[in-house]
N, C-alpha and C positions, 0 to 999 in steps of 0.2 A: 668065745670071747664076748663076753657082758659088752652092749650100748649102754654107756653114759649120757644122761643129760647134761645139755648142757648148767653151768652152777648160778651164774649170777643172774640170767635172765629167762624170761619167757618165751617159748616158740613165736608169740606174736611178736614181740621184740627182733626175735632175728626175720621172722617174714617183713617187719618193719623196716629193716637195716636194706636187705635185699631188695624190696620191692619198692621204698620210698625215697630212701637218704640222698643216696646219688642222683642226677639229673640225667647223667649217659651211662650205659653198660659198657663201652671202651673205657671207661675209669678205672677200672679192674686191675686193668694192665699197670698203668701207671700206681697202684697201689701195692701192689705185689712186686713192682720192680723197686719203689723207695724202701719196704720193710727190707730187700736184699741188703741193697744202699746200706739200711741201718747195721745191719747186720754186719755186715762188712764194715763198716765203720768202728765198730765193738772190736774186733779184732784188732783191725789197726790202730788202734789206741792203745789196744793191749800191748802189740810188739812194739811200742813206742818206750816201754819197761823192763819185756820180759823178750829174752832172747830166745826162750823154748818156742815162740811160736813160728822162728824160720821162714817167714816171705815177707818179704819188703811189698811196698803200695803196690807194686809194677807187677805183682804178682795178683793182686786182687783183681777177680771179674764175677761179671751177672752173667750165665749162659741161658741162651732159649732155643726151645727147640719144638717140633711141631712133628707129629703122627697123622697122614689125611686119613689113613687106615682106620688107627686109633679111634679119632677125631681127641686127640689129647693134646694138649699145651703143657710145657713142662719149665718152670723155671728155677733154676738153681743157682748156688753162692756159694761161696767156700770165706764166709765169716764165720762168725762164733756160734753159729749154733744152737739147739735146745735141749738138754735132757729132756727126761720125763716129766719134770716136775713144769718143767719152761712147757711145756705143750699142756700139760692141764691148766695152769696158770694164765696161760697166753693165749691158749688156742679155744680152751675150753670153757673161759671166760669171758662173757662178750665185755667189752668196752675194758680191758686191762690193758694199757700198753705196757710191755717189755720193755723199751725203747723211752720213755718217760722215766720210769721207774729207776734206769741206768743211767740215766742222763744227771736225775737228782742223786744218786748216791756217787757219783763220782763227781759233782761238783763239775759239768762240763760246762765253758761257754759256749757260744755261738760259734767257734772256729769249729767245734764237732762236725759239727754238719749233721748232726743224729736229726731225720725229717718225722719220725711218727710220734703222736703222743697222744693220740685216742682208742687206739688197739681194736678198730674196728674194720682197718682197710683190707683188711685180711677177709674177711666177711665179703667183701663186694665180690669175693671169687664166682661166689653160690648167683649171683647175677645172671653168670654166662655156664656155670657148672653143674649138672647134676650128680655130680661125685669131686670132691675133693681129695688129693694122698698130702701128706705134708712126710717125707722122711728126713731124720735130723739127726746131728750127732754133735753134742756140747764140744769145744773144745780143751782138750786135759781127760774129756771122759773115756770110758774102753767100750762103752756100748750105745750101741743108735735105737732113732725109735721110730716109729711108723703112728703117725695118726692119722686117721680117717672119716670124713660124715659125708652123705648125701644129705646135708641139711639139718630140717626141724627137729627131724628124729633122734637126732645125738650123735657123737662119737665112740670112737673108739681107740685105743692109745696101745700098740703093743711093739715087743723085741724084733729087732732088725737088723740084716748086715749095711754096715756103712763104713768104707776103709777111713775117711779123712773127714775131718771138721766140716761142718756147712749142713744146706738146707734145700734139699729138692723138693719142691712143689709141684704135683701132676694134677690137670684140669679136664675132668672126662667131661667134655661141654656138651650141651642140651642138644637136645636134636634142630633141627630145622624146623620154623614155623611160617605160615602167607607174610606174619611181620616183621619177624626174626633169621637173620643168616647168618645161626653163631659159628657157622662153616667157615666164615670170611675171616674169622681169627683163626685160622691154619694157615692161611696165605700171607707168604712173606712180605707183598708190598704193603696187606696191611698192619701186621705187625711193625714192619721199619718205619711207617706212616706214624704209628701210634708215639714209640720212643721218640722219635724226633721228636712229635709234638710236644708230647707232656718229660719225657725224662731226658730230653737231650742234653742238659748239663749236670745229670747225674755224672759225680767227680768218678765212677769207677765204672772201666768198661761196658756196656753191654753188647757179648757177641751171639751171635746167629752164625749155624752153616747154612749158607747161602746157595742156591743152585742156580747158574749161570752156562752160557750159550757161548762159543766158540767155533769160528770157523775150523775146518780140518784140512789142512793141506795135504795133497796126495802127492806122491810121490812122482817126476812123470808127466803129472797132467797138462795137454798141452791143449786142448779143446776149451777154447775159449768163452764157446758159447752152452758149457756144461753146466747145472744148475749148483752152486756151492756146496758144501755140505758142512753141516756143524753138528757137533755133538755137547751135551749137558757134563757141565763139572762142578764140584761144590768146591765152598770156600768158605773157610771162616772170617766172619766182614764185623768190624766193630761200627755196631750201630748210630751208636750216640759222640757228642762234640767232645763230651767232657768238661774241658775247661772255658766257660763263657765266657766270650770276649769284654763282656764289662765287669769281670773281675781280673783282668788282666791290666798290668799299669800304662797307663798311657803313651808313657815311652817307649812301650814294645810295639804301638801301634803306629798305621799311617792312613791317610785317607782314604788309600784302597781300601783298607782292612776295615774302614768306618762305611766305606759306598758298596764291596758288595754283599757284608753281612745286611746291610741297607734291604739293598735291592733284591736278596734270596730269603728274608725272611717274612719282607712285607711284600714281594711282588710286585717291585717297581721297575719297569724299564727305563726310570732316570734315575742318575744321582740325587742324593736328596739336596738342596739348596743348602744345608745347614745339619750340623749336629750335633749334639751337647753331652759328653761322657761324665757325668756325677758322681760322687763317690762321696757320700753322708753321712758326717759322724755327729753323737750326741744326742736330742731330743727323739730325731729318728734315725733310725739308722739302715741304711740302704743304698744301693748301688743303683744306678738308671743310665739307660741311653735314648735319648731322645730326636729325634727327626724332624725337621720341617722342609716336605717331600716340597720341589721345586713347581711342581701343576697342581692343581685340584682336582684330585679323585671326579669322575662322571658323575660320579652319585652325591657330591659332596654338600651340593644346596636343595638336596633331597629331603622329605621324611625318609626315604629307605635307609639312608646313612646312618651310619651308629659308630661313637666315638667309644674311645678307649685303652690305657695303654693295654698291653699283657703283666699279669701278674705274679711274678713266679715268688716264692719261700724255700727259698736255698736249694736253688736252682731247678726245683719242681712247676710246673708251670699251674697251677690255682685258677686263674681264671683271662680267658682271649682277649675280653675288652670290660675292661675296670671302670666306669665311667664317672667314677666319684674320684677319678685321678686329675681330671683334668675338668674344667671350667668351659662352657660352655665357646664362648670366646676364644679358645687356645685347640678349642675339637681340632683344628690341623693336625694338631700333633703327631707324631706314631711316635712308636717305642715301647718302651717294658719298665720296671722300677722290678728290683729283687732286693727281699726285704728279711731279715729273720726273726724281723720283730712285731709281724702280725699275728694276731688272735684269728687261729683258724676255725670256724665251726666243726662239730664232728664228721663230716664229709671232707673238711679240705676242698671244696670248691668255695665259700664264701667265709668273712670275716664274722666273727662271732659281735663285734661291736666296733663301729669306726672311729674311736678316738686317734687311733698311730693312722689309719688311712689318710683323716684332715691333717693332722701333724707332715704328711708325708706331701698331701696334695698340695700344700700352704708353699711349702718348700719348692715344688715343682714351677708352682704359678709365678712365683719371684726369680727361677732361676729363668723361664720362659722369657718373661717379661725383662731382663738385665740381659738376654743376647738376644732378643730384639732390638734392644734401644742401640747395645752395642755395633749392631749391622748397618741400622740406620744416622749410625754418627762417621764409622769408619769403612762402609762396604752402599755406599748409597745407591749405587745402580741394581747392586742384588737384591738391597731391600724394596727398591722399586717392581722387582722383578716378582716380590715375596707377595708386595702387596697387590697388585694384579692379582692373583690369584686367590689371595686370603682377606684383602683389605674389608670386604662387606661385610666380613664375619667381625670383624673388630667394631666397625661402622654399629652393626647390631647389636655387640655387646655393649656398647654406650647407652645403645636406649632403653636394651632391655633390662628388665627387675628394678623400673621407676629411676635406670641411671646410678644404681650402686657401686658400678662398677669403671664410671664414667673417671675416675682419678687414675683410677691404673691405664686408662687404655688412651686418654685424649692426647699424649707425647708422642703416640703410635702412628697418629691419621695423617692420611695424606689427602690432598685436596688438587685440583685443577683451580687456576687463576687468571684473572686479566692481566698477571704479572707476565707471563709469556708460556710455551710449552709446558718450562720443568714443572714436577708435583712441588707442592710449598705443604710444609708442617706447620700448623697454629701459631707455634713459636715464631718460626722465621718470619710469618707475615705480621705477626703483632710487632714484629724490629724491624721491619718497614712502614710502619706506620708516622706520616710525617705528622708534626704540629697540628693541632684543631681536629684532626679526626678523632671522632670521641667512641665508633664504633667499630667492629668487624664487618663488613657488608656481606651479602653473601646474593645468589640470584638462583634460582632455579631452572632446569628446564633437562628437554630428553638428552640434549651435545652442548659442548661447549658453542658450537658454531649457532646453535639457535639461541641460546643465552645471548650470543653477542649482538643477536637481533633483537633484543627485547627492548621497547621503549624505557619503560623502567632503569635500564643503566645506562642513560644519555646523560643524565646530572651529576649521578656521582663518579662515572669517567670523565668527565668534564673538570671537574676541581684534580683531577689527579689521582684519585683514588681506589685502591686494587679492589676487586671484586672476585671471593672463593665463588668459582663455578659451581654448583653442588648437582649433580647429573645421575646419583643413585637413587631408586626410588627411599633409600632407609636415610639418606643423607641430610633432610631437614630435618626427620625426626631425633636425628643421633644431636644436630648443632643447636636445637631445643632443649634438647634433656641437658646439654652442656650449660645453656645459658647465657655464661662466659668464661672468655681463657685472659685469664692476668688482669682481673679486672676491666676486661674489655666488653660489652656487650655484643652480642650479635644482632644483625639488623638485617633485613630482609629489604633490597631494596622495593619489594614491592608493597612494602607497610605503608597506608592509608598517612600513617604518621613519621612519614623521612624526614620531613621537617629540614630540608637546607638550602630553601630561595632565601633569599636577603630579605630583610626588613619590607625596603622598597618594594619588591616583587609582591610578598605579601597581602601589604597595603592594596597592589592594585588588582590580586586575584581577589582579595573579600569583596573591593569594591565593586569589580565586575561580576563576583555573584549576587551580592546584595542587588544589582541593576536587573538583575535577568532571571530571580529567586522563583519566579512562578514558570518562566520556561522549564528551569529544570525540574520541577515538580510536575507538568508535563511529561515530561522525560520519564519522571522516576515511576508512576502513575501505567506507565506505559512499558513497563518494563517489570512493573509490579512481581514479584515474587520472584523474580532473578539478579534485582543488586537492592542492594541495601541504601542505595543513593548514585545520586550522578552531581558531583561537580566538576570546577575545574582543578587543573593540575597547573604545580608550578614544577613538576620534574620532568615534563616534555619538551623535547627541544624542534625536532623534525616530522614526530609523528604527530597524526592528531588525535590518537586515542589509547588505553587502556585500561586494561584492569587491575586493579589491589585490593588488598584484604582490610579488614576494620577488623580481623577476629583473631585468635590465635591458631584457629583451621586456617589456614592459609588455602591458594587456590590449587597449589602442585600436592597437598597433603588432601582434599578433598577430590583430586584427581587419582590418588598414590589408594585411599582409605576407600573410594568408591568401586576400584576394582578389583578390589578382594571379594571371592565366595561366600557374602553375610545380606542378608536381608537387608541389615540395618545399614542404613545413607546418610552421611554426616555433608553437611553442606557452609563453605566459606561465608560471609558475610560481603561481598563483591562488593566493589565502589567503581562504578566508569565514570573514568576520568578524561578531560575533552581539553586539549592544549587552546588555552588562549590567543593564543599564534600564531594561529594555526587559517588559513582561511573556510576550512570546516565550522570553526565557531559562529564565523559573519553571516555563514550561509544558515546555518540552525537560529541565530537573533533574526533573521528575515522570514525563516518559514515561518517560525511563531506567530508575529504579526502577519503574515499572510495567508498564510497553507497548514493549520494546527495537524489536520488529518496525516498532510505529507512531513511535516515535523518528526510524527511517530512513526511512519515508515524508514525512516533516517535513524531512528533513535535505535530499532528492532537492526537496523543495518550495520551500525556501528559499534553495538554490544557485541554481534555475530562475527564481525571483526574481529573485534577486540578477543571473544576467546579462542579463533584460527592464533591470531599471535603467540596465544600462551597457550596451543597444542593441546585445547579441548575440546571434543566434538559438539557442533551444532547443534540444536534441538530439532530443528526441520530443516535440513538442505535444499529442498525442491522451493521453500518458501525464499528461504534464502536468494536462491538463485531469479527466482521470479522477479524477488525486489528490486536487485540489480538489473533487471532487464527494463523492466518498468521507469527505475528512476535511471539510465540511459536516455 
């Protein structure tokens, strides 16, 4: 019997196909078990007209089977089949699908479920095989056929016995190599490992005989302390689910059935806090189930983490984590989207061009984003719960990509306030905002409880006024990039420029600078490259000092930006400020006229102060500690 070349392409072609296309050699599996799929699917279309073909869906299966002997893998179908002609055509042709080809002349939609349409997954065999057998028998026809390659070299296509319709496939696999153990594919856990993964909602059977362990009970036995005994039985075990549970209607379902497909597919020991059953018609079209797992993942505010739902095309699984599914801000998510209206490359692991991907992710991000709002209007303790765990991701998506994204996500945020324990959302607090307040305040610092010490919020608690605690290091950068919410500005109450003593107070801090304009320059002089100025404050009430910013680096974002892994050091524009009120003040208008030297000991004293308050480390502690000793 003559070797055939192969017709439409080049031996470098198919060494192409084998040795580059796919990214894993377990893809194999899952390509050989969808052409089944198809194949089986042709059939059952056909008896959907024709009564000669005698078996209903419940009769359709994929079987597998394994040789350790051999070392062969063998899969078979009892669908429709190939003559002759369909194995020179199909088998003999690289890149011809059968399965396309059927699909356009019978006018099928998407309810086929027919998965191949590049006619190359057949090829990934030669990955793990150094012999291929394909035996096949058209259905209607009276005779079967046998094609065979080791590859590059060609086939060959001859007469064969076959009692009944279908397609058995035999894989005589490669030897073993230091990098390679294509031995591991004879073993059943990895076979049953593979199918789950990639064909587990293939809609038609796939069974394996399975060999399993069994206690043997003896007849008699009454020696307690006898070592058991078991023996090996097979069993035919249907591999795969079948019917995915997100194409099943939601009425068939219940929370169980949502918490532990949850928890057995993505390996979660909790329920997931929330989950969203989709089902898409229209622009795109696709089924999804989506998750937002109650913790965050160990790894979650890692680089090692990597987002992404799963990607299956009718019901084949494509690819484990999709990351153009999901927006950077929503990475929590888990879940899957199954879609039949993606553009597969000719591997079937990635998209040929992402137009239906955006289409799909556009979709996802709005559905996201409307049962979030939903939780946090009707479920607000869960959503509290949600945000503890996820809230800084959101927080970062505000700031991140210059705040583009700053409208979808600012209805999201939750904040700590001087209003009492609960979180308050921007909204709620700008509707307690009484008469004359013209801004959002906000303070920083590492807890709430050191916030509530900061000189800074003695004025504007004073008039009555809430103050957002902001205690994430990303939380001033995110309430920057926002700006405002409802026409509200945000205000820091520790801006150089708070501006809300009275007229009168005013009046008498200018005049008591103007009176004392060279002491503070003294001051300033002497402090020289650490504030930008020293005068008095009119927002001190009990303390006599602090710090504020004149810059848009504030001092907790030069704190935040300074201890990142970068060379480069961004530095606030400082202002100490000195409570007129304060008996501090009377005592620095005395040194000046008396002690200028011990003036600037007082002044290095008081800046050092001043940044312990706002929880930033000294520049020399030993100096520190000496001055206080000395001025004791």
């Amino acid at each position: 019997m003559a070797t055939k070349e192969f017709k439409a392409e080049s031996k470098r072609l198919l060494e192409m196909m084998i040795h580059s296309i796919y990214t894993h050699k377990e893809i194999f599996l899952r390509e050989l078990i969808s052409n089944a799929s198809d194949a089986i699917d042709k059939l059952y279309f056909k008896s959907l007209t024709d009564d000669s073909v005698g078996l209903s869906k419940d009769d359709f299966a994929i079987e597998i089977k394994t040789d350790k002997t051999a070392r062969t893998l063998t899969i078979s179908d009892n669908g429709i089949g190939m003559s002759d002609e369909d194995l020179e055509n199909n088998l003999g042709t690289i890149a011809n699908s059968g399965s396309l080809k059927f699909k356009t002349e019978n006018k099928l939609d998407e309810e086929s479920q027919i998965i191949g349409q590049f006619g190359v997954g057949f090829y990934s065999a030669f990955m793990v095989a150094k012999k291929v057998t394909v035996v096949s028998k058209a259905f209607g026809a009276e005779k079967a056929y046998k094609w065979e390659s080791e590859g590059v070299d060609g086939y060959t296509v001859s007469e064969c016995e076959k009692e009944t319709a279908g397609t058995v496939i035999t894989l005589e696999l490669l030897d073993d190599t230091e990098d390679e153990k294509y031995s591991d594919f004879l073993e059943q856990y990895r076979i049953q490992g593979l199918v789950k993964k990639y064909s587990d909602y293939i809609r038609f059977p796939v069974k394996m005989e399975m060999t399993k362990s069994r206690r043997v009970e003896t007849e008699g036995e009454e020696d307690k302390d006898a070592e058991p005994k078991y023996e090996d039985y097979t069993e035919v075990e249907t591999l795969n689910s079948m019917v995915p549970i997100w194409k099943k209607n939601k009425s068939e379902l219940t929370d169980e059935d949502y918490n532990h497909f949850y928890m057995e597919k993505f390996m979660d020991y909790s329920h997931p806090l929330k989950y969203m059953h989709v089902k898409n018609e229209g622009t795109a079209t696709y089924d999804a189930l989506l998750f937002i797992p109650s913790k965050a993942p160990y790894d979650y505010y890692t680089k090692e983490f990597e987002k992404g739902l799963q990607l299956y095309s009718n019901g084949v699984l494509i690819m484990d984590k999709c990351s153009d599914l999901l927006p950077d801000y929503f990475s929590f998510v888990k879940g899957l989207v199954d879609s039949e209206d993606l553009s597969l490359n000719i591997s079937r692991e990635m998209l040929q061009h992402d137009r239906q991907l955006k289409i799909i992710a556009k979709s996802l991000e709005k559905t996201i984003k409307n049962e979030l709002s939903k939780m946090l209007k009707n479920e607000r303790e869960k959503y509290e719960e949600f945000f503890k765990a996820f809230g800084l991701q959101l927080k970062f998506g505000v700031y991140n990509s210059y705040g583009m994204n700053k409208d979808t996500l600012k209805d999201l945020l939750l904040f700590k306030s001087s209003a009492g324990d609960k979180l308050t959302t921007l909204e709620e607090y700008v509707t307690r905002i009484p008469e004359g307040q013209e801004f959002i305040y906000y303070a920083t610092g590492e807890s709430t409880a050191k916030i509530e010490q900061l000189p800074q919020t003695e004025l504007v608690k004073e008039k009555g006024w809430e103050i957002l605690y902001l205690t994430e290091n990303v939380d001033e950068f995110a309430v920057k990039m926002l700006m405002n919410y409802n026409e509200k500005q945000f205000k820091s109450v520790s801006a150089s420029d708070l501006n809300l003593e009275s007229d009168e107070k005013k009046e008498e801090i200018k005049s008591k600078e103007e009176e004392n304009a060279d002491m503070f320059k003294a001051m300033q002089e002497k402090l020289s490259g650490r504030v930008a100025k020293v005068q008095l404050s009119g927002r001190l009430k009990s303390h006599p000092v602090c710090l504020t910013s004149d810059s848009e680096i504030s001092i907790e974002m030069e704190k935040v930006l300074n201890a990142m892994p970068t060379e480069q050091k961004v530095k606030a524009d400082k202002v100490l400020e000195i409570n007129p009120d304060h008996p501090i003040f009377d005592k620095l208008k005395a040194l000046y006229g008396e002690d200028k030297e011990k003036l600037g000991k007082y002044s290095e004293l008081l800046y050092d102060q001043a940044l312990l308050i706002e929880g930033m480390p000294i520049e020399n502690p030993v100096e520190f500690s000496n001055l206080i000793c000395e001025l004791m």
